[in-house]
C-alpha positions in Angstrom: 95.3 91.2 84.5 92.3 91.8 86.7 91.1 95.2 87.2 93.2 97.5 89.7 90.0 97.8 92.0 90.1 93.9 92.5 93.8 93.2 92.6 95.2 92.2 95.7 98.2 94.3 95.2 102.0 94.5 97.1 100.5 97.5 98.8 97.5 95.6 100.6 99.4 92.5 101.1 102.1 94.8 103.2 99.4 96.5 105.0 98.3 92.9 106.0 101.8 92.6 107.6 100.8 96.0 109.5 98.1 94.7 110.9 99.2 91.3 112.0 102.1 93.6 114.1 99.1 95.4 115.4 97.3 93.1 116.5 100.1 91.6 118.2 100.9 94.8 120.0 97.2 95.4 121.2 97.1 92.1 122.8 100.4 92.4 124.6 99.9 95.8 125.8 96.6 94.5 127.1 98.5 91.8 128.7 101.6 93.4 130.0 99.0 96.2 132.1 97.4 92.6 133.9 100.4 92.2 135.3 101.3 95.2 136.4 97.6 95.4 138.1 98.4 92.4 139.8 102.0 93.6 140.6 99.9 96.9 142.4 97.4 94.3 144.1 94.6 95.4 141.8 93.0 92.7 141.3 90.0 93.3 139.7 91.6 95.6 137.3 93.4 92.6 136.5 90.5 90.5 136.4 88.6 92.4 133.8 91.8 93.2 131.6 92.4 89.6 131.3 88.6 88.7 130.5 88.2 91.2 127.4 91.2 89.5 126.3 90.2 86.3 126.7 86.5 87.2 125.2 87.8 88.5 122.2 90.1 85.6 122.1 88.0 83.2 122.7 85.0 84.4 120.3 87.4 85.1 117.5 88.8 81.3 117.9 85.0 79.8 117.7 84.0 81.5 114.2 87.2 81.4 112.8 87.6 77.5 113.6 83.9 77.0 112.5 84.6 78.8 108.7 87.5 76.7 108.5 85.5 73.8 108.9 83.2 74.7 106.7 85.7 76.5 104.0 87.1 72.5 103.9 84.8 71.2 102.1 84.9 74.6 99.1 87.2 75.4 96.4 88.6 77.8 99.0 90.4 74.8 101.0 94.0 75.8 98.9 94.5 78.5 95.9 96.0 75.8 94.3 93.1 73.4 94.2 94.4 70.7 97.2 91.9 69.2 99.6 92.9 71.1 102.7 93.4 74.4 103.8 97.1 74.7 103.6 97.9 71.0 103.5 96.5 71.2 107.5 93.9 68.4 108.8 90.7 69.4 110.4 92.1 68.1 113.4 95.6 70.0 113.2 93.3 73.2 112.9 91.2 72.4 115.7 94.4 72.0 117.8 95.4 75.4 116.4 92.6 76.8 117.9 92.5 75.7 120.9 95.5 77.4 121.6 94.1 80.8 120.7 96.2 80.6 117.3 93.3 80.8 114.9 94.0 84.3 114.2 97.7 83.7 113.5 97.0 80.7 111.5 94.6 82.8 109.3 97.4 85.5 108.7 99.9 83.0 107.7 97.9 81.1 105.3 96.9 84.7 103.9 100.3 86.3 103.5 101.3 83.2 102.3 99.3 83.0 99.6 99.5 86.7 98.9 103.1 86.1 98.2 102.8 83.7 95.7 100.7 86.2 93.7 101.5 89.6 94.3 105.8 89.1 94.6 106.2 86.2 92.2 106.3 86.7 88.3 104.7 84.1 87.2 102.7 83.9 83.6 101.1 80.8 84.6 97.7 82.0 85.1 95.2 83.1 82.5 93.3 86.4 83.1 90.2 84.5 84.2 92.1 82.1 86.9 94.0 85.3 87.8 91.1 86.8 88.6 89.3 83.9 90.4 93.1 83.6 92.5 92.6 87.7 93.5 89.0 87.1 94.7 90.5 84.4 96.7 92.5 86.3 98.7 90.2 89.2 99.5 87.7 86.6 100.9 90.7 85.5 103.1 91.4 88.9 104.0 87.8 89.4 104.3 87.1 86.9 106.8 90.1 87.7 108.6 88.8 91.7 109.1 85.4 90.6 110.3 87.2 88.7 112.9 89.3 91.5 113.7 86.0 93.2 113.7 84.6 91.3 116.4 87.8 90.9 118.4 88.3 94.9 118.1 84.8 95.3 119.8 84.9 92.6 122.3 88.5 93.2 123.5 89.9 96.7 122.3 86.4 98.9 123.1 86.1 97.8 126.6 89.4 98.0 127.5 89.5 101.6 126.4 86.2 102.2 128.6 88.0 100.6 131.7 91.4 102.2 131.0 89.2 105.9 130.9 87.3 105.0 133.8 91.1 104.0 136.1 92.4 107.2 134.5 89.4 109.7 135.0 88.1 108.3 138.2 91.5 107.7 140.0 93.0 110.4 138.5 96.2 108.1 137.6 98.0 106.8 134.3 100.8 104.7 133.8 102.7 104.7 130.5 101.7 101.3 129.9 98.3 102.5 130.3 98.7 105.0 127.8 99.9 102.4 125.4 97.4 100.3 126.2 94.8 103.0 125.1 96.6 103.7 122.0 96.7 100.5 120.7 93.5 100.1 121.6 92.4 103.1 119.9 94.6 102.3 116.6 93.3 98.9 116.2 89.4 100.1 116.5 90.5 102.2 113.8 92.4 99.6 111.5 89.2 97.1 111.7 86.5 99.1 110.8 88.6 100.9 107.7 90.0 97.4 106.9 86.9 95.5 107.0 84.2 98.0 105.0 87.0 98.1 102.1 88.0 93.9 101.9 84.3 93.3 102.2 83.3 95.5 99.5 85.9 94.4 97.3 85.2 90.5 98.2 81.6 91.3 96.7 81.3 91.5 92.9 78.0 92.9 93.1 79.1 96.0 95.6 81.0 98.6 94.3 84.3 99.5 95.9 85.0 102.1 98.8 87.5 104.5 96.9 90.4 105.6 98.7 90.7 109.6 99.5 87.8 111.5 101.0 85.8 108.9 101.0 87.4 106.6 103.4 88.8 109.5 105.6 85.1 110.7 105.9 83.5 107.4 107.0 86.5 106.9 109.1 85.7 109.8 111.4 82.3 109.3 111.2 83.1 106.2 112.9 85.7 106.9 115.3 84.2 110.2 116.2 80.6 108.7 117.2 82.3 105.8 119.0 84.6 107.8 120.8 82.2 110.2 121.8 80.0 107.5 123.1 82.7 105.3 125.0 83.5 108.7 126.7 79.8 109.3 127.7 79.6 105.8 129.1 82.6 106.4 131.4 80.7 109.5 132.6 78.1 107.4 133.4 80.3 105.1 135.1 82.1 107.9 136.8 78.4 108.9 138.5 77.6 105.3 139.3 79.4 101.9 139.1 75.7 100.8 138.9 75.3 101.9 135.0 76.5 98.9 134.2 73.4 98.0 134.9 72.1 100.4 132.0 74.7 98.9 129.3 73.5 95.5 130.0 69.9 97.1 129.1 71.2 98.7 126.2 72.6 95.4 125.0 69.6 93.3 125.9 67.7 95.4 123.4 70.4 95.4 120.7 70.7 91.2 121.4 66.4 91.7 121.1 66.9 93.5 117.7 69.1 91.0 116.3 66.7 88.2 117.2 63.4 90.3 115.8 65.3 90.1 112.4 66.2 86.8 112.4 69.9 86.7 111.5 70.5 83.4 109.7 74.6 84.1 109.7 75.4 80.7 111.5 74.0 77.1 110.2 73.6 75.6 114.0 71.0 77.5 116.5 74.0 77.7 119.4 76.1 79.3 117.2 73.2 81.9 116.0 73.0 82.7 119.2 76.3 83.5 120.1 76.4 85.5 116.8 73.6 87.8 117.9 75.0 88.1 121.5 78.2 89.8 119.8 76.2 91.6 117.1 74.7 92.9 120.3 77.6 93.9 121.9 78.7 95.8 118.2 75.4 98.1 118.6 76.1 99.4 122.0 78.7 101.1 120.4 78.1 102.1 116.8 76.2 101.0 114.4 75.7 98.4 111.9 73.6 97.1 109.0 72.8 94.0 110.4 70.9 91.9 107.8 72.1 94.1 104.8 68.4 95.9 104.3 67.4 99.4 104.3 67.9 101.2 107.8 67.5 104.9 107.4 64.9 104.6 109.8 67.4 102.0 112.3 69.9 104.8 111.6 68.0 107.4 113.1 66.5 106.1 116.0 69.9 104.2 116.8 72.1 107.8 116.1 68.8 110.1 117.9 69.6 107.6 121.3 73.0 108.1 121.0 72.6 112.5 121.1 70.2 111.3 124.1 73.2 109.2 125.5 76.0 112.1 124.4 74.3 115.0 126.5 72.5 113.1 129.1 76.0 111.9 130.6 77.9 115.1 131.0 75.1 116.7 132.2 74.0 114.2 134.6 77.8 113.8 136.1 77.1 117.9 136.5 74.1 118.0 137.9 74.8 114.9 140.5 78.7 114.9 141.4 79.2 118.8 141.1 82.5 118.4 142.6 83.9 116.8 139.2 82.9 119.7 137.2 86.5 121.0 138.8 88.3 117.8 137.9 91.0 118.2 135.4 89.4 116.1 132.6 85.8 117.5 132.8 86.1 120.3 130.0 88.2 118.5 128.2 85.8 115.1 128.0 82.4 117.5 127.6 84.1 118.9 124.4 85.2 115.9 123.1 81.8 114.4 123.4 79.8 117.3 122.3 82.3 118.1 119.3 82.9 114.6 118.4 79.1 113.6 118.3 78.4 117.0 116.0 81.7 116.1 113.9 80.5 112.1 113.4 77.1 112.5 112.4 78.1 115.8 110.0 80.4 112.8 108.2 77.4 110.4 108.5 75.3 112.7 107.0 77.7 113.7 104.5 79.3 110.0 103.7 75.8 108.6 102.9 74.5 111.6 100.6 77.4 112.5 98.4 80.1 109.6 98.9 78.7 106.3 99.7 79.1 104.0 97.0 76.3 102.5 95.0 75.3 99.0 94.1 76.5 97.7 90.8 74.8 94.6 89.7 76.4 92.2 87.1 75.5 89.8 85.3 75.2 86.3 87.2 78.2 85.1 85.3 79.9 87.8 86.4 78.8 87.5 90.1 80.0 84.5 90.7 83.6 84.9 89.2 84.4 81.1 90.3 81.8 79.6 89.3 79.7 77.7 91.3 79.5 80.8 94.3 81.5 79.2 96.9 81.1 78.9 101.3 83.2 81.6 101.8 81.1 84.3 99.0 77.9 83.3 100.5 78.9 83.4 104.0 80.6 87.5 103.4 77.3 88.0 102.1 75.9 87.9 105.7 78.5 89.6 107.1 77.5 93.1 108.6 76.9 95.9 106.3 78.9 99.1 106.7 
């Protein structure tokens, strides 16, 4: 029996069923408040709704066809050794895709399979292929999360700006707006918690993220700085529609960063592009290890602009519009932004001195647990460092 740090257990495989309802929640929420824009005439409200949906769809769909493609040709194709994913064609996929079901597809082919291992006795396997079967399915679930990952930042984080902004600057909220947030809110907090720990446990060489403190710490060191800075760009777009001007900026030079260190993530140029246009989009609102090197000095550049950001935009909304210093929300926002920024970099500070886990190199044999290191291992391995 493999370790319980690398056993894809009951627990996780019910928390995948979680997440799949999530997911499906977020989207209709989303979906269900375009209509109702377009019910009240708002067109543009609609407009934008529907297009972070659709980019988060329609991103999600592209990477997720394009590792299946290349996952067909790996020992990953089928836990059980056939020459497909699932028994499904290349084409049948690509169909699958096209109508926005890659994400489904990849749920059901990973509950699946996490039913035949985790709520079947079976004695069939030997420790070793028991083991190589649980690595399996955390690189499923690990490709699945770095899609929810991209889809949670490209769909979920805008639409939490734009619902801030209707609610702050019109001074109106629905209660599907309010559920809209929520579930936007939740499922920014499901990806980032659910990808750091299936990638480190999809990497032999990484050690785990342990449950407890040290989760719950780098969880509010997440959601506190990118709440705080979501909140600080509404202000901004609160004093002028125009700072959307800025955020393109801001993403511009994220985008320039990506390309200065030369991601190599995607094996055609087009696709590398598109990768570092979302990586981009990722660093206007938190940050990430891009490459997997050293960034303490990244980190503190990227996290001394975002204090700039965090007390520039309350003070500037002040200073500028004084007549919004009486608004309902103003107080409220400031402390949340000034509290949350001191609260998320305290957990920074404190997750990467005391509770960050370290490195554990093994031995190659023990690195590459099936062998011959398969697509999907060496493809994780690019995947964005927490």
């Amino acid at each position: 029996m493999p370790p319980s740090s690398t056993q894809y257990t009951k627990l996780r495989w019910l928390l995948t069923v979680a997440g799949l309802c999530l997911y499906v929640v977020d989207i209709g929420t989303d979906v269900g408040l375009a209509l109702k824009y377009y019910q009240e005439k708002h067109f543009l409200r609609t407009g934008l709704t529907l297009v972070f949906v659709m980019a988060g769809v329609l991103v999600t769909q592209i990477f997720s066809y394009v590792w299946y493609r290349d996952d067909m040709i790996g020992p990953l194709a089928n836990t059980e050794g056939g020459p497909n994913i699932s028994g499904t064609s290349t084409g049948a996929i690509a169909v699958l895709h096209l109508f926005g079901m890659g994400i489904f597809t990849r749920y059901c082919h990973l509950l699946r399979e996490g039913f035949k291992v985790v709520w079947r006795t079976t004695n069939s396997y030997t420790v070793e292929e028991r083991r190589d079967v649980h690595h399996i399915l955390f690189c499923l679930a690990t490709d699945l999360s770095m899609l929810k990952l991209l889809e949670a930042f490209l769909e979920s984080v805008p639409q939490l700006l734009l619902q801030l902004y209707i609610v702050m600057g019109q001074n109106e909220c629905s209660l599907m707006q309010y559920f809209s947030m929520a579930f936007s809110f939740f499922n920014i907090a499901w990806a980032l918690v659910d990808y750091r720990r299936c990638l480190r446990r999809s990497l032999p060489h990484i050690s785990e993220m342990p449950s407890g403190l040290p989760t719950t710490i780098y969880l509010l060191y997440k959601l506190c700085t990118i709440t705080s800075h979501i909140l600080s760009y509404t202000l901004l777009l609160l004093l002028s529609p125009y700072s959307t001007i800025a955020f393109t900026v801001v993403w511009l030079m994220a985008n320039i960063w990506t390309h200065v260190l030369q991601t190599n993530f995607c094996s055609s140029g087009g696709l590398e592009l598109l990768y570092r246009a979302v990586i981009g989009v990722i660093l206007t609102f938190t940050f990430f290890n891009v490459k997997g090197q050293d960034t303490k000095v990244a980190m503190f550049i990227y996290y001394l602009f975002y204090a700039i950001v965090n007390i520039v935009a309350p003070s500037l909304l002040a200073l500028l519009k004084p007549e919004l210093r009486t608004a309902t929300f103003f107080l409220p926002v400031c402390g949340l932004i000034f509290g949350g920024s001191v609260l998320g970099l305290v957990c920074l500070v404190l997750y990467y001195l005391l509770l960050h886990p370290r490195e554990k190199w093994r031995a190659a044999d023990e690195v590459d647990g099936l062998g011959d290191e398969i697509e999907t291992t060496r493809r994780i391995r690019n995947f964005l460092q927490p």
